[in-house]
C-alpha positions as CSV (number, residue, x, y, z in Angstrom):
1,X,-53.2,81.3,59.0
2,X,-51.2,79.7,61.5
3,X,-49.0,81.0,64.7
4,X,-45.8,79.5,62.3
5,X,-47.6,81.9,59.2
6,X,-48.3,84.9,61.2
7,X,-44.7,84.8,62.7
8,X,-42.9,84.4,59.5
9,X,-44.8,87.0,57.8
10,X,-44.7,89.7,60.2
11,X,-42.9,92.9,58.6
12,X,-41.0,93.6,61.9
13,X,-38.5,90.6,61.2
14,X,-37.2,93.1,58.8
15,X,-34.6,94.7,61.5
16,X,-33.5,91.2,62.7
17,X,-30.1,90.4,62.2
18,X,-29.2,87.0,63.9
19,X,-31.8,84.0,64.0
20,X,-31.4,80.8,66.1
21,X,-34.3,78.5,65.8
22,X,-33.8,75.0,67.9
23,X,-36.3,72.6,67.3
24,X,-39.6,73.1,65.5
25,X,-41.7,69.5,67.3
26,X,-44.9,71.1,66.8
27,X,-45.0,72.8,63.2
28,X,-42.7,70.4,62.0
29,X,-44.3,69.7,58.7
30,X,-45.0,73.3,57.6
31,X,-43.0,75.2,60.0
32,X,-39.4,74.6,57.4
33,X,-41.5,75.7,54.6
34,X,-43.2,79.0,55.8
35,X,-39.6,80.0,57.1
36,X,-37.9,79.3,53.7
37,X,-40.2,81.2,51.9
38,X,-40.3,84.2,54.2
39,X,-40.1,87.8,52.7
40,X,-38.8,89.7,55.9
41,X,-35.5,88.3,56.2
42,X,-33.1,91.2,54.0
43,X,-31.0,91.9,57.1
44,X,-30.7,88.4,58.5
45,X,-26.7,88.1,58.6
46,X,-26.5,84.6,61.1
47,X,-29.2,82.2,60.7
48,X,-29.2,78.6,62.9
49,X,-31.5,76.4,62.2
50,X,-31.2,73.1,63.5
51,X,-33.4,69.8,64.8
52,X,-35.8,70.4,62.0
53,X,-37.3,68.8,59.4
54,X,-35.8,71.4,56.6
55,X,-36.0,68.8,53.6
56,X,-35.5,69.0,49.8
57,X,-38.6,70.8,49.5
58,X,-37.7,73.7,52.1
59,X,-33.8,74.2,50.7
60,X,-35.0,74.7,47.4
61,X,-37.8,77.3,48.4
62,X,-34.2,78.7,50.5
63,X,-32.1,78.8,48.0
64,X,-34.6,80.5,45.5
65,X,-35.2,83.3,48.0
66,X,-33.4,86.6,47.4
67,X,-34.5,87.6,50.8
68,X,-31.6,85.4,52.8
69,X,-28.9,86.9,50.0
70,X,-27.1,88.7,53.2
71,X,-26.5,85.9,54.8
72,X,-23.0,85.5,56.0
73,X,-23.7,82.3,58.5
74,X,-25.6,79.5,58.0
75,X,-25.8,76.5,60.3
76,X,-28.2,73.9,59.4
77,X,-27.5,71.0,61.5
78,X,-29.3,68.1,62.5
79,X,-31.9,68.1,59.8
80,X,-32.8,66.3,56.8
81,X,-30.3,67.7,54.2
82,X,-29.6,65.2,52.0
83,X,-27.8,65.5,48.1
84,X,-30.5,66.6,46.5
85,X,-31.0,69.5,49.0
86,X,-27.5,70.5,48.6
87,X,-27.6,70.7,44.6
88,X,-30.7,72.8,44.7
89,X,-28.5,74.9,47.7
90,X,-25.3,75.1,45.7
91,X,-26.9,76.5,42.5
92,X,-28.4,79.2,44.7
93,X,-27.1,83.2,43.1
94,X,-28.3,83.8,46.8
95,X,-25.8,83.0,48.9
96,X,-22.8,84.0,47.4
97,X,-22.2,86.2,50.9
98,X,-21.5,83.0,52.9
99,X,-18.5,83.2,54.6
100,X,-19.3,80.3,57.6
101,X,-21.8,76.9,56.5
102,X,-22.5,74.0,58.6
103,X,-24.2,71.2,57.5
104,X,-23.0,68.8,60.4
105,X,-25.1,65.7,61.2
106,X,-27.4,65.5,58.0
107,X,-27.5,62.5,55.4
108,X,-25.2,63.9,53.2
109,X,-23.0,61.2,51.3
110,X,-20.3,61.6,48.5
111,X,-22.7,63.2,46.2
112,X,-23.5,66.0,48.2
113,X,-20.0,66.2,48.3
114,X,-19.4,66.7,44.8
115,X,-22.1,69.4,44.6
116,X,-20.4,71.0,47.3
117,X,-16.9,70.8,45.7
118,X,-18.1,72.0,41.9
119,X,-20.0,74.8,42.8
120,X,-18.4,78.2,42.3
121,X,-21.4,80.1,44.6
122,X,-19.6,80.1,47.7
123,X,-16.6,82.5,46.4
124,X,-16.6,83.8,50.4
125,X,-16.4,80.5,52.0
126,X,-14.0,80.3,54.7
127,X,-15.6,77.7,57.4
128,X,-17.2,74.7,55.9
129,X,-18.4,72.2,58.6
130,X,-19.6,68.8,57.6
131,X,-19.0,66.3,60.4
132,X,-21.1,63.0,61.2
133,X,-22.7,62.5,57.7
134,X,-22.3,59.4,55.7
135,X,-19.5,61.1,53.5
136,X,-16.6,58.3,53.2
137,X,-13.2,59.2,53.2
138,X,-13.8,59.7,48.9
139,X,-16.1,62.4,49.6
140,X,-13.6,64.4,52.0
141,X,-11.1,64.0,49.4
142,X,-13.5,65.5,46.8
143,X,-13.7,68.2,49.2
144,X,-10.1,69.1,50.0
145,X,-9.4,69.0,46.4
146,X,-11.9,71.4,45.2
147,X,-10.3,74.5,43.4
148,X,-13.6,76.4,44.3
149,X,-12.8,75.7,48.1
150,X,-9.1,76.2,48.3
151,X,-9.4,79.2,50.8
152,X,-12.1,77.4,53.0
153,X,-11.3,75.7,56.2
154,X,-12.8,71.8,56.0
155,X,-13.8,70.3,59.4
156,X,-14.8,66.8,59.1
């Protein structure tokens, strides 16, 4: 086991609450993995995870753990969130809790958009923020006009 495995999988992370992890240089290949598929995260309410390389591979391992399902604030900027992580994210029963999301500065593009806009997971959403991606000005429209994100604050 590594440092990454034996910190993840330590049952003490089960009191934690709020989680900010900045930059993962030296475990940045398994480091996004091990953390999506940790067990000990029931009470984690704010979790920031950003400058990582949290990929399509990690978000789905997220969004298919019922361990994160109290999450009410997510912020995953500056990683590689792309469309494809953000259809296997908004098909997530997990995360239905959400209440603030920020996916600023990843590669997201009118696609994701549309994922975002039809998914009916995010009935708590109130803060979405999704500035510098490549969404045009088609994907913010998508966005705005979504009936399942009429109650959610946009920032673009």
């Amino acid at each position: 086991m590594t440092l990454i495995h034996d910190f993840f999988d330590n049952p003490k992370l089960n009191n934690i609450t709020h989680l900010d992890i900045n930059k993962m240089d030296e475990y940045d290949e398994v480091g996004p993995l091990v953390l999506a598929h940790a067990e000990h995260f029931q009470n984690l309410a704010h979790f920031s995870l950003c400058n990582t390389k949290f990929d399509s591979d990690a978000m789905f391992r997220f969004a298919l753990n019922p361990n994160f399902s109290n999450l009410y604030s997510l912020t995953l900027v500056k990683n590689a969130i792309n469309d494809d992580c953000l259809k296997e994210f908004c098909q997530s029963r997990y995360l239905r809790g959400l209440t603030y999301l920020d996916f600023s500065d990843n590669p997201i593009s009118n696609e994701g958009a549309k994922y975002l806009a039809c998914s009916e997971n995010f009935p708590n959403l109130k803060s979405l923020i999704i500035t510098n991606t490549k969404m045009t000005h088609q994907g913010k429209q998508i966005l705005s006009q979504s009936k399942f994100l009429c109650g959610c604050k946009i920032v673009f």
